[in-house]
C-alpha positions as protocol buffer text, in pm:
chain_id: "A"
residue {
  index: 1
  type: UNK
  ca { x: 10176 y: 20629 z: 10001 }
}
residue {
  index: 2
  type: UNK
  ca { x: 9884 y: 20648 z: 10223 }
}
residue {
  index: 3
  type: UNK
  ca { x: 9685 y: 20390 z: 10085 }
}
residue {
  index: 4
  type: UNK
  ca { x: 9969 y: 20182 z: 10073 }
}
residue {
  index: 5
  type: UNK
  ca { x: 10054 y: 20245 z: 10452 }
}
residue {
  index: 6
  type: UNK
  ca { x: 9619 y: 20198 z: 10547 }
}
residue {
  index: 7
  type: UNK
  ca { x: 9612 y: 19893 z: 10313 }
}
residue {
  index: 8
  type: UNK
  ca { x: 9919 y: 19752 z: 10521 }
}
residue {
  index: 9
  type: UNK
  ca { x: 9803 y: 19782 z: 10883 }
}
residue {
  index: 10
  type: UNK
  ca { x: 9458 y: 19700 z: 10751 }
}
residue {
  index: 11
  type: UNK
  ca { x: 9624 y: 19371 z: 10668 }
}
residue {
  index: 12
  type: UNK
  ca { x: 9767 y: 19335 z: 10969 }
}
residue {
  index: 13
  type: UNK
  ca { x: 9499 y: 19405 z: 11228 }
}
residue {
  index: 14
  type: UNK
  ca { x: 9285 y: 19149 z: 11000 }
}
residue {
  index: 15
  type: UNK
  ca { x: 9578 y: 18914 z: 11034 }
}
residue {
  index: 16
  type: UNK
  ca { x: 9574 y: 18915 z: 11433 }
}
residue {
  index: 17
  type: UNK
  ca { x: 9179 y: 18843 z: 11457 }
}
residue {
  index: 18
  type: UNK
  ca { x: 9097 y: 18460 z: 11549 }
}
residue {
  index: 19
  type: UNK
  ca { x: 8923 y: 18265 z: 11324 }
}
residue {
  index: 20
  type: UNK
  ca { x: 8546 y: 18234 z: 11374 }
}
residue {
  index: 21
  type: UNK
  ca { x: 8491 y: 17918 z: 11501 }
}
residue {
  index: 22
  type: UNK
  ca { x: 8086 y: 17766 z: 11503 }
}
residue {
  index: 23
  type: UNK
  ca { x: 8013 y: 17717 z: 11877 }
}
residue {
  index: 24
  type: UNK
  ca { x: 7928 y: 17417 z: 11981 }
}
residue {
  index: 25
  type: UNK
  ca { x: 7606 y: 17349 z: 12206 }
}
residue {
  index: 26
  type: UNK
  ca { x: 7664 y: 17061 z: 12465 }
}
residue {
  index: 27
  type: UNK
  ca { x: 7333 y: 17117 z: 12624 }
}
residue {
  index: 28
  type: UNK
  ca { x: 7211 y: 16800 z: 12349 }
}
residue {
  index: 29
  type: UNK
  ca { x: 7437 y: 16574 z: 12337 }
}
residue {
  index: 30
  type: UNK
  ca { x: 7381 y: 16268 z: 12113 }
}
residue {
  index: 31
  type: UNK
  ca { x: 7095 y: 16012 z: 12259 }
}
residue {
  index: 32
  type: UNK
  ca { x: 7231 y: 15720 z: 12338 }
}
residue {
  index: 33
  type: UNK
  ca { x: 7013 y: 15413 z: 12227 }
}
residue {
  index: 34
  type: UNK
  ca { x: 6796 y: 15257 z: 12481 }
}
residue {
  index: 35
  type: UNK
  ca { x: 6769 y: 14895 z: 12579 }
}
residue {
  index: 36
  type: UNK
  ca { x: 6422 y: 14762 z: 12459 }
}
residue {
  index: 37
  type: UNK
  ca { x: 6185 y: 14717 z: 12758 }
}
residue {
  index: 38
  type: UNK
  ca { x: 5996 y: 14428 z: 12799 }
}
residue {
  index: 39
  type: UNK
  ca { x: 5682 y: 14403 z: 12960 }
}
residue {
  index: 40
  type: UNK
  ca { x: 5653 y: 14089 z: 13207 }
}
residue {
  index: 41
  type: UNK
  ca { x: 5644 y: 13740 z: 13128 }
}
residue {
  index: 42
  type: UNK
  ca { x: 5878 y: 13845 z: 12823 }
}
residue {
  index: 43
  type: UNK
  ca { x: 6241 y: 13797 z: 12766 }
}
residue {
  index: 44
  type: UNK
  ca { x: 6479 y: 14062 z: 12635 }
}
residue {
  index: 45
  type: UNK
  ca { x: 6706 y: 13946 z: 12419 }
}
residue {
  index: 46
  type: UNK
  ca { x: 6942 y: 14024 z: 12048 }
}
residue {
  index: 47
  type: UNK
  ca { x: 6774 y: 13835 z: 11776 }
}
residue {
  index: 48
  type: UNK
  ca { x: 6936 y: 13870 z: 11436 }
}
residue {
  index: 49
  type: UNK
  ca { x: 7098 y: 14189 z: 11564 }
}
residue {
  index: 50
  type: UNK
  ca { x: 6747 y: 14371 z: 11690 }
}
residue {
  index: 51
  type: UNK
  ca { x: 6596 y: 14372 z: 12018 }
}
residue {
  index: 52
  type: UNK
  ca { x: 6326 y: 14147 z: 12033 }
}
residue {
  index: 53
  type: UNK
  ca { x: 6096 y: 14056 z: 12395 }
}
residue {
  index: 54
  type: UNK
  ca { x: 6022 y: 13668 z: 12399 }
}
residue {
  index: 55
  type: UNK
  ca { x: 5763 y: 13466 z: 12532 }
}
residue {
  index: 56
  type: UNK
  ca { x: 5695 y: 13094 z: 12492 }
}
residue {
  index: 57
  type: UNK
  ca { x: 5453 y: 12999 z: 12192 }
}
residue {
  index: 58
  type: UNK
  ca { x: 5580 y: 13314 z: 11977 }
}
residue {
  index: 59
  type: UNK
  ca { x: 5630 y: 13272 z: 11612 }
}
residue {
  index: 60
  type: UNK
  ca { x: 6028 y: 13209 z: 11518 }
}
residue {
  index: 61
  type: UNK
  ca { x: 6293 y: 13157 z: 11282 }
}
residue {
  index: 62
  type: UNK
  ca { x: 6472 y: 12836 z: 11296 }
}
residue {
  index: 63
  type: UNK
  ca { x: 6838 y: 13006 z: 11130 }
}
residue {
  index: 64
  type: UNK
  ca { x: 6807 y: 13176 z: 11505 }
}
residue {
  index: 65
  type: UNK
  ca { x: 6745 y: 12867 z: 11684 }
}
residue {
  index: 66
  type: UNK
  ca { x: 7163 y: 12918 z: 11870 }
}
residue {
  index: 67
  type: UNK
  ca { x: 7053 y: 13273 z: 11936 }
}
residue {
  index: 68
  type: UNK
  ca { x: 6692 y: 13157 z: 12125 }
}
residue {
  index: 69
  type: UNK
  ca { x: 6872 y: 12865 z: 12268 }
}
residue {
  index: 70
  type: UNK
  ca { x: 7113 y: 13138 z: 12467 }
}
residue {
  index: 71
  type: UNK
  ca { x: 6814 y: 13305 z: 12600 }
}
residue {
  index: 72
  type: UNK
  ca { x: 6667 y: 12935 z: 12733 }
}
residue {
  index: 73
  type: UNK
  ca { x: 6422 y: 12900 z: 12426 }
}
residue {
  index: 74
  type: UNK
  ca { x: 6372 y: 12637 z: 12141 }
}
residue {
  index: 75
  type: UNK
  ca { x: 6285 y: 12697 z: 11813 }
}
residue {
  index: 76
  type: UNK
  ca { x: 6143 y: 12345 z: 11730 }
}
residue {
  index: 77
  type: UNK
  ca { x: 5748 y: 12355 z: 11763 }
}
residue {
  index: 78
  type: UNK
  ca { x: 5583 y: 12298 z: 11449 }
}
residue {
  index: 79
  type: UNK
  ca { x: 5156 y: 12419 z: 11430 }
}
residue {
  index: 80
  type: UNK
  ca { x: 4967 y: 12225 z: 11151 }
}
residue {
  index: 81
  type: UNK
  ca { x: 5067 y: 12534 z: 10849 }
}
residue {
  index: 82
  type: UNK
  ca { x: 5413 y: 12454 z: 10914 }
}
residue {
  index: 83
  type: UNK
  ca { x: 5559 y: 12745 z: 11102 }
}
residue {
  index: 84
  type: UNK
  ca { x: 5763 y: 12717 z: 11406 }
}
residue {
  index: 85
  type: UNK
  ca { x: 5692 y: 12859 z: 11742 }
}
residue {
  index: 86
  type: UNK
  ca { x: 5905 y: 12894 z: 12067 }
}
residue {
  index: 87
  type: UNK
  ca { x: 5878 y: 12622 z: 12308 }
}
């Protein structure tokens, strides 16, 4: 009867208790990503979805040509191997 009576308020007392619950620091929170700097005479701008700093005479990709064009560039000089350069 005894152990039946411990084994029952043992139970209960462990029944009351809150759940542990892993603390959670907020002294680092995520890092946020940070806007490319660009030193000057470049451009920032979103190239194919990465951050890219333009400057006239740089090599390029002409499938990108819209995405210079927003920035005020051209993708349209040709050098004598055949690759393109902003203009």
């Amino acid at each position: 009867m005894k152990k039946l009576l411990v084994g029952i308020s043992l139970a209960g007392s462990l029944g009351g208790l809150p759940a542990a619950v892993p603390a959670v620091s907020s002294a680092n929170p995520p890092l946020a990503i940070a806007a490319k700097t660009c030193s000057s005479g470049y451009a920032h701008a979103v190239i194919g979805r990465q951050h890219k700093c333009l400057q006239r005479g740089q090599y390029c990709a002409r499938r990108y040509n819209r995405q210079y064009r927003r920035y005020g560039y051209r993708c349209a000089r040709r050098d004598s191997y055949g690759r393109y350069h902003l203009s």
